[in-house]
C-alpha positions as CSV (number, residue, x, y, z in Angstrom):
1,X,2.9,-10.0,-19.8
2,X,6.5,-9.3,-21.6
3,X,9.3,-11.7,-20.6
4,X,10.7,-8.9,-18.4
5,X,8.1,-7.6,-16.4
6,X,7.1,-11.2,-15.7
7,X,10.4,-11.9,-14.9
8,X,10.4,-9.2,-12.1
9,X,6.8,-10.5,-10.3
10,X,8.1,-13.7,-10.3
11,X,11.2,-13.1,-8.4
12,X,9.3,-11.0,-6.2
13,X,6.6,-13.5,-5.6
14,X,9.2,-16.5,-5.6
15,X,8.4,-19.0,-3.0
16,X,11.4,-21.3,-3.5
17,X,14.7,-21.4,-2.6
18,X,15.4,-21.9,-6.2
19,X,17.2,-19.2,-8.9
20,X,14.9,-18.3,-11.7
21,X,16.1,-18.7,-14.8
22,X,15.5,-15.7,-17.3
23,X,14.1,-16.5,-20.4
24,X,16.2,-16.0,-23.1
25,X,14.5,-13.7,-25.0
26,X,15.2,-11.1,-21.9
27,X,15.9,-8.0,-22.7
28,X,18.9,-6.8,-20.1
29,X,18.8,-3.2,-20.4
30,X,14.3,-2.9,-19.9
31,X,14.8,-5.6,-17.3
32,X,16.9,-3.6,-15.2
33,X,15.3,-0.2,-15.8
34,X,11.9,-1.6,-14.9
35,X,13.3,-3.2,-11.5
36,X,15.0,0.1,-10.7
37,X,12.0,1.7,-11.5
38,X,9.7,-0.1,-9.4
39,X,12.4,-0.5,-6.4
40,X,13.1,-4.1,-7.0
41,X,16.1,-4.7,-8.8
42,X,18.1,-6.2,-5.5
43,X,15.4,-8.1,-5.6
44,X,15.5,-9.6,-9.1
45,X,19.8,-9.5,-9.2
46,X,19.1,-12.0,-6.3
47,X,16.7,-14.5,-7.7
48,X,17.3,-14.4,-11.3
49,X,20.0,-16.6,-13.2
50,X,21.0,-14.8,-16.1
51,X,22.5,-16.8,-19.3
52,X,23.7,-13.6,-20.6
53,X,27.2,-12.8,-19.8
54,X,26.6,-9.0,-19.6
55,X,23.8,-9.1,-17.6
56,X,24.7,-11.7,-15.3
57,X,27.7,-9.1,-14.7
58,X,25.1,-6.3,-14.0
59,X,23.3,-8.0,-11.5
60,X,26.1,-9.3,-9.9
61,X,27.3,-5.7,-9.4
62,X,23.7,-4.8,-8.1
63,X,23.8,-7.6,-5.1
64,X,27.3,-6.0,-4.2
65,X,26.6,-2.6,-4.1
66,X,23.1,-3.0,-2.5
67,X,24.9,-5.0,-0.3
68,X,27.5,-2.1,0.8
69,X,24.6,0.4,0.5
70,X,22.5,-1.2,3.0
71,X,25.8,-1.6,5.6
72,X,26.1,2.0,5.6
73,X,22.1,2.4,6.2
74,X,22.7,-0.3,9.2
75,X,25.8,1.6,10.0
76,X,23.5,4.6,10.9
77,X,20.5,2.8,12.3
78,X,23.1,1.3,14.8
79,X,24.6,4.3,15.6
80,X,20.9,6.4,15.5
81,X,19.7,3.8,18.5
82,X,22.8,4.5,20.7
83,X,22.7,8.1,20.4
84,X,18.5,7.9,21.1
85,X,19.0,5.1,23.8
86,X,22.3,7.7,25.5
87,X,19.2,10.2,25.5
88,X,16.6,8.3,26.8
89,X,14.4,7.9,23.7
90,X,13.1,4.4,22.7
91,X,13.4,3.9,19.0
92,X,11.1,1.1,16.9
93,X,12.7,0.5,13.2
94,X,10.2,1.4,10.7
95,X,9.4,-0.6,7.3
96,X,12.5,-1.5,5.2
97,X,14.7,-0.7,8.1
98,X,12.9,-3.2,10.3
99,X,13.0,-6.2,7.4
100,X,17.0,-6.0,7.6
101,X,16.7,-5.2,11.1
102,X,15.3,-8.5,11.7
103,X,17.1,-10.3,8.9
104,X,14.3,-11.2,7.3
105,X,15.6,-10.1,4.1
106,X,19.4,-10.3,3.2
107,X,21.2,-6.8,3.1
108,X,22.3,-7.2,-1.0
109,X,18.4,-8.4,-1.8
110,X,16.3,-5.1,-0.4
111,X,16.4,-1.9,-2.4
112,X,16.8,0.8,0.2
113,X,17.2,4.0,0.3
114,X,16.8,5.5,3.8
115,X,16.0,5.0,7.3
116,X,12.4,5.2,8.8
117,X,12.0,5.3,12.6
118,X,9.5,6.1,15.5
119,X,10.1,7.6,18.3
120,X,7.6,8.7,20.7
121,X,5.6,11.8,20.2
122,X,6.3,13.6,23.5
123,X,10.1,12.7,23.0
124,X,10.6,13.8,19.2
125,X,11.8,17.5,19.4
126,X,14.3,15.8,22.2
127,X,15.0,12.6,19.9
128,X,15.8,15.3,17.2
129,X,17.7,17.4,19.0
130,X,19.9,14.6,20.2
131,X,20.4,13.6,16.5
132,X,21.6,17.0,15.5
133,X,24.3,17.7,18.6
134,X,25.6,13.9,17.3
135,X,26.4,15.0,14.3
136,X,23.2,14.5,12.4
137,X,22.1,17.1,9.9
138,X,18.2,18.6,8.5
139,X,18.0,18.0,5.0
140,X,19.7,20.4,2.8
141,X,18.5,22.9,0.7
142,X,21.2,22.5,-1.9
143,X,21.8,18.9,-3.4
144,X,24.9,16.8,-2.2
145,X,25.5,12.9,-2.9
146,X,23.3,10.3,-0.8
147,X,25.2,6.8,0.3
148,X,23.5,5.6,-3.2
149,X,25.7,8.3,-5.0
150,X,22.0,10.0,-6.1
151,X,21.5,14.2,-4.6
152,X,19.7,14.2,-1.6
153,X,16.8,17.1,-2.0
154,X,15.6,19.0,0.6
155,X,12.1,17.2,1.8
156,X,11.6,18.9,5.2
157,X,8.5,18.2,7.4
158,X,6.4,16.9,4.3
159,X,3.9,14.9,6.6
160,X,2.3,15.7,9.9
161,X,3.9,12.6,11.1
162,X,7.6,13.7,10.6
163,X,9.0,15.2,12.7
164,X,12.3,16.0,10.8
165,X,14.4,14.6,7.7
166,X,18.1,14.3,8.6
167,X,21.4,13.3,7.3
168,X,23.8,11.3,8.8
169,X,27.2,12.0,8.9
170,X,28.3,9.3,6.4
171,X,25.3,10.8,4.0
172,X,22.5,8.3,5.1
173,X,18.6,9.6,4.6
174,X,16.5,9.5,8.2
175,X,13.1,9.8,8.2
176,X,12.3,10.9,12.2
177,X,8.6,9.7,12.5
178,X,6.4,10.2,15.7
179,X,3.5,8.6,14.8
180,X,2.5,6.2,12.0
181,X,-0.4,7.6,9.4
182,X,-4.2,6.4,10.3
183,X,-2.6,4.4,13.3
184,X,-4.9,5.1,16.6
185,X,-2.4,3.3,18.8
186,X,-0.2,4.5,21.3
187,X,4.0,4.1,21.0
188,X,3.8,1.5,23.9
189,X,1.2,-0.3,21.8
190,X,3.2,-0.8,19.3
191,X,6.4,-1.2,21.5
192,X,4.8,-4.0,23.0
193,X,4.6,-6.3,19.8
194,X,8.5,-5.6,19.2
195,X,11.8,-7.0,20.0
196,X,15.0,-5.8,21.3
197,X,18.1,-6.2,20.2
198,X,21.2,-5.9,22.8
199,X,21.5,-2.1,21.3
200,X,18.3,-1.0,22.4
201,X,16.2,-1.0,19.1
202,X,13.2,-2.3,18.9
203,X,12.3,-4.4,16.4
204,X,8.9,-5.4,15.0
205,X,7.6,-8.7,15.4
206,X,6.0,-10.5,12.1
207,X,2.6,-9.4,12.6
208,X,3.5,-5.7,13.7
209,X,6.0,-5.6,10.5
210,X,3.2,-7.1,7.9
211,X,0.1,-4.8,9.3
212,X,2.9,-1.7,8.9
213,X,4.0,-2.4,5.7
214,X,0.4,-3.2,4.6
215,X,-1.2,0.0,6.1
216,X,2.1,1.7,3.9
217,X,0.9,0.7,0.7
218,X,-2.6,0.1,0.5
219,X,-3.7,3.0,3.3
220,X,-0.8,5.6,3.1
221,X,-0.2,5.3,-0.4
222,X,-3.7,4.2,-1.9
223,X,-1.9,1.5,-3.8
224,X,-0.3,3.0,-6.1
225,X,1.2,0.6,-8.9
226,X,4.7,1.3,-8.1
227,X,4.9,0.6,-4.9
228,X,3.3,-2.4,-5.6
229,X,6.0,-5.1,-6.9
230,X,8.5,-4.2,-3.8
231,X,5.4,-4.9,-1.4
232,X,4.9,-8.4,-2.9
233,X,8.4,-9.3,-2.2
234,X,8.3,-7.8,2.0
235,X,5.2,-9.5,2.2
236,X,6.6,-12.9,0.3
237,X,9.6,-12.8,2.8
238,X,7.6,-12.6,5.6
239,X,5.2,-15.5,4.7
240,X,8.2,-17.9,3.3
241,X,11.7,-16.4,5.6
242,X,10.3,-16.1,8.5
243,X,7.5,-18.4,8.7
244,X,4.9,-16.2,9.9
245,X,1.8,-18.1,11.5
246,X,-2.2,-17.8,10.6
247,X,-1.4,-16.2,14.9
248,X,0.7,-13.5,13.2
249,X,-1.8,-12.8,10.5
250,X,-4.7,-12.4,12.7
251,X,-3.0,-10.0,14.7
252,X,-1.5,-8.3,11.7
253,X,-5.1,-6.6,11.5
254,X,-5.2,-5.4,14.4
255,X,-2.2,-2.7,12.7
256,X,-3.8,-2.6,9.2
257,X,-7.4,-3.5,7.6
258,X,-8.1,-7.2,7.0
259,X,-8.6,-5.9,3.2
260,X,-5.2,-4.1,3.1
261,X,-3.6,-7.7,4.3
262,X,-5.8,-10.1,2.3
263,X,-5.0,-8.2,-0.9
264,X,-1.3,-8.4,0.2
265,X,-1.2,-12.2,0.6
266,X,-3.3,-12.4,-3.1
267,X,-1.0,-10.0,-4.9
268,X,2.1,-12.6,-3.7
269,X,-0.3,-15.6,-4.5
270,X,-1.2,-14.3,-8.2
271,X,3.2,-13.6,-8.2
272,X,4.1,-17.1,-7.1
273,X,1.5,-18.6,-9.3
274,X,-0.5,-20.0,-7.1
275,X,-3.9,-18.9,-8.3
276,X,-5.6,-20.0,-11.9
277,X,-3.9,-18.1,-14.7
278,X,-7.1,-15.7,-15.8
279,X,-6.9,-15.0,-12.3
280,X,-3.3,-14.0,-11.6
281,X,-3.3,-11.9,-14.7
282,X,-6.2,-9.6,-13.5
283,X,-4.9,-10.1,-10.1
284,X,-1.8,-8.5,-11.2
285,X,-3.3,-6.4,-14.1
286,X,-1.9,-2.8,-12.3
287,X,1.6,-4.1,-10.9
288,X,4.2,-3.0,-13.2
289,X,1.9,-1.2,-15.8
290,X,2.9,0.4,-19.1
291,X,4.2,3.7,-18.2
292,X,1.6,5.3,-19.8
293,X,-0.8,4.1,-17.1
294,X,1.1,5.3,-14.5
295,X,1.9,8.7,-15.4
296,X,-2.2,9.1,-16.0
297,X,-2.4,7.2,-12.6
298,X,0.3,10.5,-11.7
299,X,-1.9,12.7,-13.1
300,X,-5.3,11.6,-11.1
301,X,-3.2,11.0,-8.0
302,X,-2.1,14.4,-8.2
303,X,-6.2,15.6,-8.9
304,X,-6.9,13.8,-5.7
305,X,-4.6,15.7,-3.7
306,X,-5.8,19.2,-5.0
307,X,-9.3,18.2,-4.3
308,X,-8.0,18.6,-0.4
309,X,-10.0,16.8,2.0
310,X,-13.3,16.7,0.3
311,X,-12.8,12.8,-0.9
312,X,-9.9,12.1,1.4
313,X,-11.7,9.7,3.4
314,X,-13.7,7.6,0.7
315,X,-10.4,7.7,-1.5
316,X,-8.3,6.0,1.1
317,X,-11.1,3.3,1.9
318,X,-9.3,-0.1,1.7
319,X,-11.9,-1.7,0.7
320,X,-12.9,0.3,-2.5
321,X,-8.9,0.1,-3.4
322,X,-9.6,-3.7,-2.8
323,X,-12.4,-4.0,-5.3
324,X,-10.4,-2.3,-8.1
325,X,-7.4,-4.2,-7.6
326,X,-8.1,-7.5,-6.5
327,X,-10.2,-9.7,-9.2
328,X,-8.5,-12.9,-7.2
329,X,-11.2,-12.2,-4.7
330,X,-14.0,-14.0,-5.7
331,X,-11.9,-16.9,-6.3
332,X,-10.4,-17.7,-3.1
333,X,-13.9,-16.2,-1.3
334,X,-15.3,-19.8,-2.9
335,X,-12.8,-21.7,-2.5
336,X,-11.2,-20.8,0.9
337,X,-14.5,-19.7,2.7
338,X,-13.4,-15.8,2.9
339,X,-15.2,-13.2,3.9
340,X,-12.2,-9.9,3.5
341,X,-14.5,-6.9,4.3
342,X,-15.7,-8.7,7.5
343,X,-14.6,-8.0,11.0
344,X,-11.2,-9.4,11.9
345,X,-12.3,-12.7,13.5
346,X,-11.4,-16.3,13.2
347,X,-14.0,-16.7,10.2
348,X,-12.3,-14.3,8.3
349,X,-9.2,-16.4,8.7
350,X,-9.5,-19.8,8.0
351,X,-7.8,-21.5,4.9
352,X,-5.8,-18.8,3.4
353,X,-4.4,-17.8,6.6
354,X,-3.1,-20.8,7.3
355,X,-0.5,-20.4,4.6
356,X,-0.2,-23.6,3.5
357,X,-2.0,-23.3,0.3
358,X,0.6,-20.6,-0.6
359,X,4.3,-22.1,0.7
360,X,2.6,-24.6,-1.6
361,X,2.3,-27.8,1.4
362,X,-0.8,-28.8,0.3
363,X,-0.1,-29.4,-3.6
């Protein structure tokens, strides 16, 4: 690994309270184009201690306007709910919404750069309708400047599970969703392991938020590298910041695969260096590749897609994305008992989802 891409897994997979020091030999400008790149760079300008003068500045100026950013996105989630709630539509915050939502994660430490929300599929022509008399807008053709100062493109209904891409008056990004990909459960279902706050929103609880985000990356979007450092980081604040249980983890699966959520909890053990060295390397061997690798990953992603439906279903199997990705797996198999590809019961569970081994109280 170069000193900047380790750099960036390391702050993503950081455990500690602790700042981490970046080496010396750092070079500023790759380190922050690599974190931008891979959606991460809050997340590095909040953990990494930079001797350099210059840089230190640049990450500084990072935190702060991530930090005035994400107030906006709030801004608009807040006033999302009241228009929904006024017209009698329940709301549950979506993915990076939900993990500043909850205050999981600190508003200047989570790249962000639009809303996702649910709303129930019987209500969502109403919930958008609602949205647009308030002052909301559909996604426009022509380009004009997000809250992150970057064009806003016209995205439309992309997906079978939007139901609309709007702008918010102050220039925020909403994704309107009515149902979540590959989920079989119902809105109440998934009302019913939320929160909610004295606005109305509903909020997902640990397990809920960690089977999402899991079923995101590793269902939704096949793992693909880049989405891969950002995950480590959710799925490292929600082990560490808000001390999710092995209780929360077992019911994580019942929102994702118990592949999609043991390769989660490896990739952020291989980050925070808590497997064996050969391991965490392989382990880690496709976050943050040369770019090289992932524009030929671009180029057979994009083959997948024009092959239709054909291989849709053995392409998307968690379990063949596990194999490829994971090498960790035979290791903590022996030495935590684990058997990944089983049903989600209590003897898939054991060890490694008690956490301990990972927040480190049992070195």
């Amino acid at each position: 690994m170069n000193a900047e891409r380790d750099l960036i897994l390391r702050c993503a997979g950081q455990l500690a309270s602790t700042m981490i020091d970046a080496p010396s030999d750092t070079d500023g400008r790759r380190l922050v184009a690599l974190a931008a790149d891979a959606a991460v760079l809050p997340t590095v300008a909040s953990r990494a201690a930079a001797a350099d003068p210059e840089l230190d500045h640049e990450l500084r100026e990072v935190r702060e306007s991530t930090a005035v950013t994400n107030a906006l996105l709030l801004a608009d989630l807040g006033t999302l709910t009241g228009v929904l709630s006024a017209a009698g539509v329940s709301v549950i915050a979506l993915k990076g919404a939900a993990l500043l939502a909850s205050q999981v994660v600190a508003p200047e430490a989570r790249h962000l750069d639009d809303i996702d929300v649910l709303v129930p599929p019987a209500l969502a022509e109403r919930a958008e309708t609602a949205l647009l008399d308030a002052g909301f807008s559909r996604a426009p053709r022509w380009d004009r400047p997000g809250v992150d100062g970057r064009p806003i493109s016209e995205r439309g209904r992309v997906e079978a599970h939007t139901q609309a891409v709007l702008v918010s008056p102050t220039g925020g990004l909403v994704d309107l969703h009515f149902s979540l990909p590959d989920s079989k459960l119902a809105f109440d279902d998934l009302a019913d392991d939320c929160d909610t706050r004295p606005d109305g929103l509903l909020v997902p609880r640990p397990a809920l938020l960690l089977g999402q985000l899991c079923d995101h990356v590793f269902n939704h979007h096949q793992a693909r590298p880049r989405y891969l450092p950002r995950h480590i980081a959710d799925v490292r604040a929600l082990i560490v910041d808000s001390r999710t249980s092995a209780a929360d983890l077992r019911a994580a699966t019942r929102w994702s695969s118990a592949a999609a959520v043991f390769a989660s909890l490896s990739l952020v053990a291989a980050a925070a260096g808590r497997l064996p060295a050969p391991v965490a390397r392989a382990t880690l061997a496709h976050v943050l590749p040369d770019p090289r690798y992932e524009r030929a990953y671009e180029l057979g992603w994009n083959a997948r897609l024009a092959w239709g439906r054909l291989r849709h279903d053995a392409v998307r199997r968690p379990d063949l994305v596990f194999r490829k990705l994971v090498p960790a797996r035979a290791y903590l198999e022996d030495r935590y008992g684990l058997a990944p590809d089983a049903p989600a019961t209590p003897v898939v569970l054991r060890r490694l989802w008690s956490l301990d081994w990972l927040r480190g109280e049992d070195a």
